[in-house]
ZADO-1210 file (C-alpha; in nm, 4 decimals, padded with zeros to 6 digits):
<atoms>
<atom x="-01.9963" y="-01.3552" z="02.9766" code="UNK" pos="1"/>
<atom x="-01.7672" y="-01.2473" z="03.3027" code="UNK" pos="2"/>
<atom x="-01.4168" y="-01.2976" z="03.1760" code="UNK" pos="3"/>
<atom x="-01.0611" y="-01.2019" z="03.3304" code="UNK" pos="4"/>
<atom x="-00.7990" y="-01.0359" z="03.1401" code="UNK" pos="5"/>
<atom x="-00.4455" y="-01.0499" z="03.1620" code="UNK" pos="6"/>
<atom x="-00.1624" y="-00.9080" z="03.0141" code="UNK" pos="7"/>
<atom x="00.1548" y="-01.0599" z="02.8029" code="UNK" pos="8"/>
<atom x="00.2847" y="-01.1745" z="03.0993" code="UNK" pos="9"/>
<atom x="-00.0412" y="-01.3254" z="03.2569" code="UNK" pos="10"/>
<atom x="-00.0587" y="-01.0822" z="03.5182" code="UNK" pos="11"/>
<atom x="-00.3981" y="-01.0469" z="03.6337" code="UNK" pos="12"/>
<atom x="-00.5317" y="-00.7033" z="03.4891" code="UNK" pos="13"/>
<atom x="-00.9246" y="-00.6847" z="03.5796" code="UNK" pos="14"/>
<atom x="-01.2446" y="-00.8524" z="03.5174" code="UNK" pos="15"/>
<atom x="-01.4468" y="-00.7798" z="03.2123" code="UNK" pos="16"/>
<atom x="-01.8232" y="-00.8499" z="03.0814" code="UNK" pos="17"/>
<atom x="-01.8300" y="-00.9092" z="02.6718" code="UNK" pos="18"/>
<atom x="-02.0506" y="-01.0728" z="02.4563" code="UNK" pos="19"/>
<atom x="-01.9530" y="-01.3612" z="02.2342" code="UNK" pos="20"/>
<atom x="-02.1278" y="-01.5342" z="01.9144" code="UNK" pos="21"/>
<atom x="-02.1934" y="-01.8984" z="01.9669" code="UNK" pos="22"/>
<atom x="-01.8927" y="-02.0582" z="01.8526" code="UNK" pos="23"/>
<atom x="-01.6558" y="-01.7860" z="01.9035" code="UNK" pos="24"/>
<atom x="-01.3400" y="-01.7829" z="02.0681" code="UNK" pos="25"/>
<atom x="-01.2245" y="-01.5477" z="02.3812" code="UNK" pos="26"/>
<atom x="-01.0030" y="-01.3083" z="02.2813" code="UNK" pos="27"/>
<atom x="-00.6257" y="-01.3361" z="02.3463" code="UNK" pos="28"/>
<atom x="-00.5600" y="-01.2242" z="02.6851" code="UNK" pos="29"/>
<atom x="-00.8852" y="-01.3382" z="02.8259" code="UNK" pos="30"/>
<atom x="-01.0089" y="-01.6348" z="03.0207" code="UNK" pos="31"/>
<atom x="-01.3064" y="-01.7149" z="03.1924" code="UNK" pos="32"/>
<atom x="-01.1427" y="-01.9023" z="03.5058" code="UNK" pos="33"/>
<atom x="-01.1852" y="-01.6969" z="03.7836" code="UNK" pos="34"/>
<atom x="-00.8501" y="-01.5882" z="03.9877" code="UNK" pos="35"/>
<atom x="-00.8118" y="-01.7160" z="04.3163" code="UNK" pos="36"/>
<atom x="-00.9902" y="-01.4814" z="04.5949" code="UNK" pos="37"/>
<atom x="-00.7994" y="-01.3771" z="04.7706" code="UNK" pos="38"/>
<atom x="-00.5071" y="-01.2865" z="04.5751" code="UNK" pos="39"/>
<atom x="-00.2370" y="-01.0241" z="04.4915" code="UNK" pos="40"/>
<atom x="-00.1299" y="-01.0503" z="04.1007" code="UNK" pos="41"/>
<atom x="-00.2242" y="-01.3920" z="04.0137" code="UNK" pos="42"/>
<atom x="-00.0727" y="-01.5168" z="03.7206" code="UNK" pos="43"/>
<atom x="-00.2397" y="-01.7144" z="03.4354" code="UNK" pos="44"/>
<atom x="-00.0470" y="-01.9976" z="03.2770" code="UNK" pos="45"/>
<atom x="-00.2144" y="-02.0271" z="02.9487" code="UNK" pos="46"/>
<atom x="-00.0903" y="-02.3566" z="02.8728" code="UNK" pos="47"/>
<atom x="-00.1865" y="-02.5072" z="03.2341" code="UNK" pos="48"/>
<atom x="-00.5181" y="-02.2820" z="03.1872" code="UNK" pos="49"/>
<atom x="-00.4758" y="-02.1914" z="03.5609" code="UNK" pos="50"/>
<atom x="-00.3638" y="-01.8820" z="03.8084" code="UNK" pos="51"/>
<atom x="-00.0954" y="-01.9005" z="04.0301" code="UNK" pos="52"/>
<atom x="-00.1684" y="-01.8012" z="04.3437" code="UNK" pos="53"/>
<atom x="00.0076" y="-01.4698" z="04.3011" code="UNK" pos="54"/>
<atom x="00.2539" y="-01.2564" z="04.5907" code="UNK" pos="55"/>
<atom x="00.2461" y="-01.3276" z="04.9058" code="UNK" pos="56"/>
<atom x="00.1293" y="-00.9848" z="05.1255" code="UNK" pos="57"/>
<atom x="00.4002" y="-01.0608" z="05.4066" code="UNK" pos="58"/>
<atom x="00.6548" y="-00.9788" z="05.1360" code="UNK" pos="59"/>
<atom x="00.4847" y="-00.6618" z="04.9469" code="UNK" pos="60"/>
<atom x="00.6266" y="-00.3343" z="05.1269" code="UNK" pos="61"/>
<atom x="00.3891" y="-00.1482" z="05.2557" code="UNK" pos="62"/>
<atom x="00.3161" y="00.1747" z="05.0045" code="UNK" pos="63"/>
<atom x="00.5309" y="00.5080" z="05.1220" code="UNK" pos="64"/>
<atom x="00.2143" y="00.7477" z="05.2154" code="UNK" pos="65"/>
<atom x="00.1362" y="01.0666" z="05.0008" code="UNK" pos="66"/>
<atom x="00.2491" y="01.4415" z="05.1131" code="UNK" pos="67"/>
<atom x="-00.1016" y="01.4658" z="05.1727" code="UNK" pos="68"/>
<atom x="-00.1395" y="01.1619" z="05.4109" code="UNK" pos="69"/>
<atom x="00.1342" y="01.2999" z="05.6180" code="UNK" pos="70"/>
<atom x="-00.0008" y="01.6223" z="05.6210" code="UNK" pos="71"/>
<atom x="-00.3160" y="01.5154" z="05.7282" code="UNK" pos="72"/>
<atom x="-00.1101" y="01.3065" z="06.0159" code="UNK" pos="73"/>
<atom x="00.0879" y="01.5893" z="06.1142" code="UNK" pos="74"/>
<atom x="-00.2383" y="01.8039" z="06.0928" code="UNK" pos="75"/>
<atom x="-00.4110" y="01.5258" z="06.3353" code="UNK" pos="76"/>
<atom x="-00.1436" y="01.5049" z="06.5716" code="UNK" pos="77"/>
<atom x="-00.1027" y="01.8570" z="06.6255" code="UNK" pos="78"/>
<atom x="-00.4957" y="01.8609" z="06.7112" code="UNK" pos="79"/>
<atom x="-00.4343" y="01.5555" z="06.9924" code="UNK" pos="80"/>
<atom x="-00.1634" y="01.8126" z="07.1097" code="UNK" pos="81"/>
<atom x="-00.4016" y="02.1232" z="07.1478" code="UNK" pos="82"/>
<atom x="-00.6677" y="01.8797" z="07.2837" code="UNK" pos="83"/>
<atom x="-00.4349" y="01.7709" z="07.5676" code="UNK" pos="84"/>
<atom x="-00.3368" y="02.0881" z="07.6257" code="UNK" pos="85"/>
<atom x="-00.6664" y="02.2403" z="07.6622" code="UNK" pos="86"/>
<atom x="-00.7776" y="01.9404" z="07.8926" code="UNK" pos="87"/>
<atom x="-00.4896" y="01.9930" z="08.1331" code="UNK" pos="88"/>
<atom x="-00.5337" y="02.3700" z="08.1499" code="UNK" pos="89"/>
<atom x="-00.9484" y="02.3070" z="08.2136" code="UNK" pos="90"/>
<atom x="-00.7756" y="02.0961" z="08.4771" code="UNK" pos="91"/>
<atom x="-00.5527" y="02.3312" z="08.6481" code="UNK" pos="92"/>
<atom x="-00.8491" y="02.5569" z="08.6384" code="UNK" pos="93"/>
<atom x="-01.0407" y="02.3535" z="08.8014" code="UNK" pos="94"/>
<atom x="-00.7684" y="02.3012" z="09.1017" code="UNK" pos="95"/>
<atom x="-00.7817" y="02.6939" z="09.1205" code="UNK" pos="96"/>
<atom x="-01.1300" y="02.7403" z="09.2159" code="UNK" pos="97"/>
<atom x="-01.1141" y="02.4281" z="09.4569" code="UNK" pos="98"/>
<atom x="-00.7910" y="02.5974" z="09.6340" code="UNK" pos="99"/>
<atom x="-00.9819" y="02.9515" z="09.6360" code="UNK" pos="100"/>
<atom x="-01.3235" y="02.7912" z="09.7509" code="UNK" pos="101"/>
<atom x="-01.1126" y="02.5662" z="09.9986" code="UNK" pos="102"/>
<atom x="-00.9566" y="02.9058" z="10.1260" code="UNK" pos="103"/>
<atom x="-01.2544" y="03.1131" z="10.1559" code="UNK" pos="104"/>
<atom x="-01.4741" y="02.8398" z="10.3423" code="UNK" pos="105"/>
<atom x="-01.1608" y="02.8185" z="10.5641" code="UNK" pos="106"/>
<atom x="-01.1429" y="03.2071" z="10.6334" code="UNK" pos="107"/>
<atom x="-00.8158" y="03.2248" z="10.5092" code="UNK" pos="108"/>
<atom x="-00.9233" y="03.5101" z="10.2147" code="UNK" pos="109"/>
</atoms>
């Protein structure tokens, strides 16, 4: 049977398969009502036998990223930079030999 545990406080912990005797009672901290979908930390009232709806996402802060994530930013940006770079040199390259061809069609060199 798909059941959904939560904790002293109702908070919605995870879903959970177990097997029960006919008969037999869910164990404390378990229901079979399904949380809302979607949600974020439903509650259960146990006497209601019903979830709230849980947080609202507008008011969650957004999570501060790891060392790792801004590494990997910093790393990313820094590639963009060389990239740019690189295109704008291939660029001025480019103007060289059109200046120099230019000039030596022209007579010039």
């Amino acid at each position: 049977m798909k059941v959904y545990k939560y904790d002293k406080n109702g908070v919605f912990e995870r879903d959970d398969l177990i097997f029960i005797e006919d008969g037999e009672e869910l164990p404390e901290g378990y229901t079979s009502i399904a949380p809302p979908v979607p949600s974020i930390n439903p509650v259960f009232n146990v006497e209601n036998q019903e979830w709230s709806v849980g947080d609202d996402p507008s008011t969650l802060e957004p999570a501060e990223p790891s060392e790792i994530d801004k590494l990997k930013q910093e790393n990313a940006d820094t590639l963009l930079q060389i990239a740019e770079v690189e295109a704008s040199s291939e660029s001025v390259k480019q103007d060289q030999a059109d200046l120099l061809l230019t000039l030596v069609e022209s007579g010039v060199i």
